[in-house]
Structures are given as C-alpha cells and as structure tokens.
C-alpha positions in Angstrom: 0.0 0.0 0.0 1.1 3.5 -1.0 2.3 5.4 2.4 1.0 8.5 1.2 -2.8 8.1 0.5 -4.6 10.9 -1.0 -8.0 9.8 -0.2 -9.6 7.1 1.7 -12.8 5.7 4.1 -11.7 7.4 7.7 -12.7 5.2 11.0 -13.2 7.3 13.6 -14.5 6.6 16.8 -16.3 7.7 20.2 -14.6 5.9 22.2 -17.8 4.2 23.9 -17.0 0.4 24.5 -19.6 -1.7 24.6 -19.9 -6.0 24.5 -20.0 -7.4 21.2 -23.6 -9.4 21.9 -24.7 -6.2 23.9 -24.3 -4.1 20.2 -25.9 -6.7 18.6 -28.9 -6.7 21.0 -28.9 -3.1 20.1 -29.1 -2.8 16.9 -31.6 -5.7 16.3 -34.1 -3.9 18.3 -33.3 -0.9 16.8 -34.4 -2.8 13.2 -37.1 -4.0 14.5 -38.2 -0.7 16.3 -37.6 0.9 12.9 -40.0 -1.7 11.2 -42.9 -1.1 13.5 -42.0 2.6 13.5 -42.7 2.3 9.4 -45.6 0.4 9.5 -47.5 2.8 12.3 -46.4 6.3 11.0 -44.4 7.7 7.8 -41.9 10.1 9.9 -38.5 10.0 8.9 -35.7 9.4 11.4 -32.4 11.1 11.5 -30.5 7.8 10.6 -31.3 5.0 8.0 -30.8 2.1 9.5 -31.8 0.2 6.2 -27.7 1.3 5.4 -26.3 0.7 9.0 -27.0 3.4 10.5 -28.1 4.2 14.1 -27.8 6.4 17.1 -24.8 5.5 19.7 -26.2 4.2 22.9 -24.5 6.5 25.1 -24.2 10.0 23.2 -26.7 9.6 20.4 -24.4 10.5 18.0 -24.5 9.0 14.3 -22.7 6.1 13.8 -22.7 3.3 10.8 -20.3 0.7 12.6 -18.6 -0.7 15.4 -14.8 -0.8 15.4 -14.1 -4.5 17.2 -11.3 -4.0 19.9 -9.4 -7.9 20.4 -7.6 -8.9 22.9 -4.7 -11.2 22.5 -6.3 -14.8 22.7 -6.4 -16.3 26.7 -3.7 -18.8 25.6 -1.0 -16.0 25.1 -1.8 -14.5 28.7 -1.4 -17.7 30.5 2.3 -18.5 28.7 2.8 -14.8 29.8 4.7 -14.7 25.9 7.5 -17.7 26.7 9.0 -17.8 23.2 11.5 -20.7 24.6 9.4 -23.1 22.6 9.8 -21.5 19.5 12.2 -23.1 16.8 15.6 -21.3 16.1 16.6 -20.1 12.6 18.7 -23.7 11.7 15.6 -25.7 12.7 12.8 -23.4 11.2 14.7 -23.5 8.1 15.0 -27.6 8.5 11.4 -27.1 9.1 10.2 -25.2 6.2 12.6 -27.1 3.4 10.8 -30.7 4.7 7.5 -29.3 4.2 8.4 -27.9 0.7 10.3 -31.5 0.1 6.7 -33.2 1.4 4.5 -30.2 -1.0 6.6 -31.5 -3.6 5.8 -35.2 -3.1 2.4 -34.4 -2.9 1.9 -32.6 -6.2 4.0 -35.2 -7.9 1.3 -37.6 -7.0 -1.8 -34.9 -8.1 -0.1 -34.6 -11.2 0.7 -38.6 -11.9 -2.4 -40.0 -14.3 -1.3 -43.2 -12.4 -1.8 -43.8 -8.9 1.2 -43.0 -6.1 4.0 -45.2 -5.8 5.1 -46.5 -2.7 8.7 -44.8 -3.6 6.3 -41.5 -3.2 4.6 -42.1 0.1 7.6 -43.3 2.1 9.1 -40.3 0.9 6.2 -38.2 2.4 5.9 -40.2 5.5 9.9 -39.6 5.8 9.4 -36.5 6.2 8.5 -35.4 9.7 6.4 -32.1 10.1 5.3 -30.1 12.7 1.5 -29.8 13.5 1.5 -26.3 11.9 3.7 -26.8 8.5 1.7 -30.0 7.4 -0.7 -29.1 4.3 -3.7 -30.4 5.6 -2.9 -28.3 9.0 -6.1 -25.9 9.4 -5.3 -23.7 12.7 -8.1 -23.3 15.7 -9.9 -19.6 16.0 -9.4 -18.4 19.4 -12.3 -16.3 18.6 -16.0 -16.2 19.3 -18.6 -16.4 16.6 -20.1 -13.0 17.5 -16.6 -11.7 18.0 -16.1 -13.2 14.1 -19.5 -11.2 12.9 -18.4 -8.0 14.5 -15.5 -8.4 12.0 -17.2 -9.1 9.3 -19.7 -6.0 10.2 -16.3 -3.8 10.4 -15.2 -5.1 6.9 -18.6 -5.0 5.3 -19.2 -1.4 6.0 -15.5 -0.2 5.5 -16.3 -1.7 2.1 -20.2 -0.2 1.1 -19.2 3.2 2.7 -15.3 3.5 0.9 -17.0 2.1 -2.2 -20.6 3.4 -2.0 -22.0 0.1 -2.6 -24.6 -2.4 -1.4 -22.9 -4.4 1.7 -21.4 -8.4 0.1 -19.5 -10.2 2.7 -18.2 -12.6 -0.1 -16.5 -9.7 -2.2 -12.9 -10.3 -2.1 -12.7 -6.3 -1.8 -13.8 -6.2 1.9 -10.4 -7.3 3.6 -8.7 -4.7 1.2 -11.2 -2.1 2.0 -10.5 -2.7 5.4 -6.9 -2.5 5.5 -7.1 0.7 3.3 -9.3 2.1 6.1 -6.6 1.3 8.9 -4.0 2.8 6.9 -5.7 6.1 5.7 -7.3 6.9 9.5 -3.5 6.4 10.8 -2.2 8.8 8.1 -4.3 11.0 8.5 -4.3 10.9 12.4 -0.1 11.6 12.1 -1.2 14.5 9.2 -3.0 16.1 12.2 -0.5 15.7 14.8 2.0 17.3 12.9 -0.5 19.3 12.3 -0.7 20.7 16.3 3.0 20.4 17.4 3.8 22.8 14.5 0.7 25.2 15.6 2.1 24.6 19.2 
C-alpha cells in the first residue's frame, strides 16, 4: 500500500465500548423498532438504519459501525509470551525445506495420471512435520462467533461506505477495503499531529 494516501474511508471513533452481543442486542431492536416505527407512522428518522446506520447508545451520535477492539487470545496471557518453545533459525529453516520437500511429493502424486507409488509415500511419510507446517494443518480460531461477525460488520461497512456500494460479505474487496481504512485513519491521524505540534 502506498504510504502516502490521498484519499480514503476514515474510521473514527467515540470511544464508547460496549460487548460485542450487547451491540448486537442493540441494533436488532433498533431494526425492528424501525419496522414497526414504518408500518405505524411515515416520519422520517435522522438515521437509515436500512444502510447501517443508528444512534450510539450512550451520546446519540451518528454512527454506521462498530470498530471491534481484540484482545490477545487467553492462551498467550497464560504463557505470559514464553517464546522458549519457539524453533531457532537452523531448525525453522530444517522445518520449512521438509515441508516444501513433502509439498513436492504431494503434487507429484496430483499430477501422476497413475496412482502414487510406494517410492512416493515413504518419501512423504519420511518426512517429519510439525503440526503447523503439514498441508492439511487448518489452525483453531481463538475467537468467538459473535466476536467473528463483529469483523465481518467492520469489513462489510468499510467496504459499502469507501466504495458506495450495497454491503457483500463474499467480495474479495472487503479485507482490502479494510486495510485501506486502517491505513488512511493512521495517516491522516499523524497528518493532524503534525499538524498541532507545528501550531504549538
């Protein structure tokens, strides 16, 4: 990404924190306020909450997403970040040249019309690999499910607002949307701190 960005979505924030299930329970009866408000009367609100918008719970100021704040999954607190388990640079590079040795193997065998030989697989069972460099290796998600879906809100309206398009979790767009987002709002938060120590 371009470190100077001439334009791009800005997060910004209130600074209200609030549980991830609590803003859910929130906005869903905000919806669903919204529907009976539509069916009873034809006033217009100051928000459309048809595009994400509502009201923040606390200061009732516009808002069209929740930033998700993460903490470090439990597992790194307990090992209070012990990296004395972690491979040094003569076995992580052992490491990573047996599981390109073993990818190798494997897409010998994809590619063969005939089935594998057992030359093949004792080759790959040779090969020892760590839990987290085999191919077939799919790594657990510390993470809740609403934790994931505030994420996915994040990403979804990073992408219909920098875009101005109808929300699609599935466009491959969203993660760079969201990235771009990060990277503009820092920019431009250093643009105005430079901003006030030269003023100063």
């Amino acid at each position: 990404m371009h470190p100077d960005l001439p334009f791009g979505t800005h997060t910004g924030s209130y600074g209200h924190l609030m549980h991830a299930h609590c803003w859910q329970r929130y906005f869903d009866s905000i919806q669903t306020k919204e529907q009976r408000r539509q069916q009873r009367l034809c006033l217009h609100t100051s928000y459309d909450v048809e595009n994400g918008e509502f009201l923040c719970l606390l200061c009732e100021c516009l808002s069209n997403t929740v930033i998700p704040l993460l903490l470090p999954p439990r597992n790194i607190f307990s090992s209070r970040l012990n990296f004395s388990d972690q491979p040094n640079l003569t076995q992580w590079i052992r490491t990573i040249s047996q599981q390109i040795k073993a990818l190798q193997s494997l897409r010998k065998e994809e590619n063969a019309s005939i089935p594998a030989s057992s030359e093949n697989s004792k080759n790959v069972e040779e090969v020892q690999l760590l839990e987290g460099f085999r191919p077939d290796f799919h790594p657990q998600n510390p993470y809740s499910e609403s934790i994931k879906e505030i994420l996915t809100t994040f990403g979804t309206a990073s992408y219909k607002v920098g875009l101005k398009v109808h929300p699609n979790e599935e466009d491959p767009r969203v993660p760079i949307m969201c990235w771009s987002s990060c990277a503009y709002t820092i920019q431009s938060m250093e643009c105005r701190n430079e901003r006030e120590k030269f003023l100063k």
